[in-house]
N, C-alpha and C positions, 0 to 999 in steps of 0.2 A: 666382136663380142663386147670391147670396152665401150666405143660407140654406142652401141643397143641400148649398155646400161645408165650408158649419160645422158640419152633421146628419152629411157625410160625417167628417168630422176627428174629432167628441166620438163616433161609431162605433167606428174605428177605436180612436182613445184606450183607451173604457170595454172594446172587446173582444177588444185584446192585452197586456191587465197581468193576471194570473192575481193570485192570492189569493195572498200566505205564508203557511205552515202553520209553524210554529214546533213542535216538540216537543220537549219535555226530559222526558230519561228519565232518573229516578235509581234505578239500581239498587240490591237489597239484599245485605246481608252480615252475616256475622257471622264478625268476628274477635278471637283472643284469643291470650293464650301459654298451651301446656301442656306441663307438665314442661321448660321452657324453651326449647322450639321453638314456631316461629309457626305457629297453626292459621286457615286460612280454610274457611270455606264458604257459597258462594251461594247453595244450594238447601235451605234446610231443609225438613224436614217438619214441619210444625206441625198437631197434631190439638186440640180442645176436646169432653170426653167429655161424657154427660150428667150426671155428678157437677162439672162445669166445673173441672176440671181441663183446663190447659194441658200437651200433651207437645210438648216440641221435641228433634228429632232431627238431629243435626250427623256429619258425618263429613269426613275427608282421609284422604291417603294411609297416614297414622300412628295417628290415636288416632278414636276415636267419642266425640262429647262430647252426652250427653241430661240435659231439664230437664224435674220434674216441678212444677208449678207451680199450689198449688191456690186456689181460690175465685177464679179468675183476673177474674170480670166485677166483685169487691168491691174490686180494687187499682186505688187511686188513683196518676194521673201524679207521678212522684216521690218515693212514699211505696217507703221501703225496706222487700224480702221478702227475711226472713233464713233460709238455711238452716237451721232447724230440726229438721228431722225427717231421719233415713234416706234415703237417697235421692232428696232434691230436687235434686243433681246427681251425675252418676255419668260417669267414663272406662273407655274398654275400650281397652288396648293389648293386642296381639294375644290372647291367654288370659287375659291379666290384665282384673281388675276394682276401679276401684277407688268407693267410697262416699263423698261430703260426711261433714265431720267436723260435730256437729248438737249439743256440749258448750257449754252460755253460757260466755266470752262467744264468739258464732257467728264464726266464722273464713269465713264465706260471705256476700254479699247479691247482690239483684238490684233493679235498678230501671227502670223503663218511664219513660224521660224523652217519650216521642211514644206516645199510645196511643189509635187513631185506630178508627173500626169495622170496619175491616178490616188496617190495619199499626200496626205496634209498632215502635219504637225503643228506645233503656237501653243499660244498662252492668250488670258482674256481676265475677264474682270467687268462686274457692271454694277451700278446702285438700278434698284427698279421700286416702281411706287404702284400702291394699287388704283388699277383705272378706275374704281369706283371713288367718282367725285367727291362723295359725304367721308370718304373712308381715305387717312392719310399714313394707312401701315408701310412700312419699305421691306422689302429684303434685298440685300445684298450679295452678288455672289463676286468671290473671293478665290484666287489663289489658283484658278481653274489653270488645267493642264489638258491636251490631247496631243496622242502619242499615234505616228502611224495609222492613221482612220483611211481606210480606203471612200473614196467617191466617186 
């Protein structure tokens, strides 16, 4: 009978404690200044062509901020990508369009500080001017963060 009642007891024990499931969910983002207002965006679209080229595509209620980012599987975590070329960063404010300035020394970089086979982490930074020839506006973006972006 003592038996019974200790079979009974470590039953009951083992078969009212459920399991904790713990989850942490760190979401991504990416945020920066441009033209001196704060830009966020949680949903990028991140494509990888078959020239492996990286496009990322950012928007808010104000500006469209995209990155063209080539040989993307040859950069190493850390190793700074400078804007070089045309268009490896570009803003659209409503009609307006503007282009990374691409003159050494580069007034742009980008860096993949977490570069994982599916998320990226980094920081970046670009002066960009608008391609309209007659028209010599700049913005600048600033300060840019992205956190855990799956691609």
């Amino acid at each position: 009978m003592k038996y019974t009642y200790l079979l009974l007891i470590f039953t009951l024990l083992f078969s009212s404690c459920e399991e904790e499931i713990i989850e942490t969910t760190i979401s991504s983002s990416f945020t920066c200044i441009v033209g001196g207002n704060n830009f966020d965006d949680n949903t990028p679209v991140i494509d990888i062509n078959l020239s492996d080229m990286m496009s990322i595509n950012l928007s808010d209620a104000n500006y469209d901020v995209n990155f063209r980012i080539y040989n993307f599987s040859d950069i190493l975590v850390n190793e700074i990508v400078y804007f070089s070329v045309p268009g490896m960063g570009m803003v659209n404010e409503g009609a307006s369009t503007y282009s990374n300035t691409y003159s050494p020394p580069y007034d742009g970089q980008l860096v993949f500080t977490t570069k994982d086979a599916d998320k990226i982490s980094g920081t970046f930074h670009f002066k960009s001017q608008n391609i309209d020839p007659l028209l010599f506006t700049k913005i600048n973006v600033q300060d840019g963060v992205f956190t855990n972006v799956s691609y």
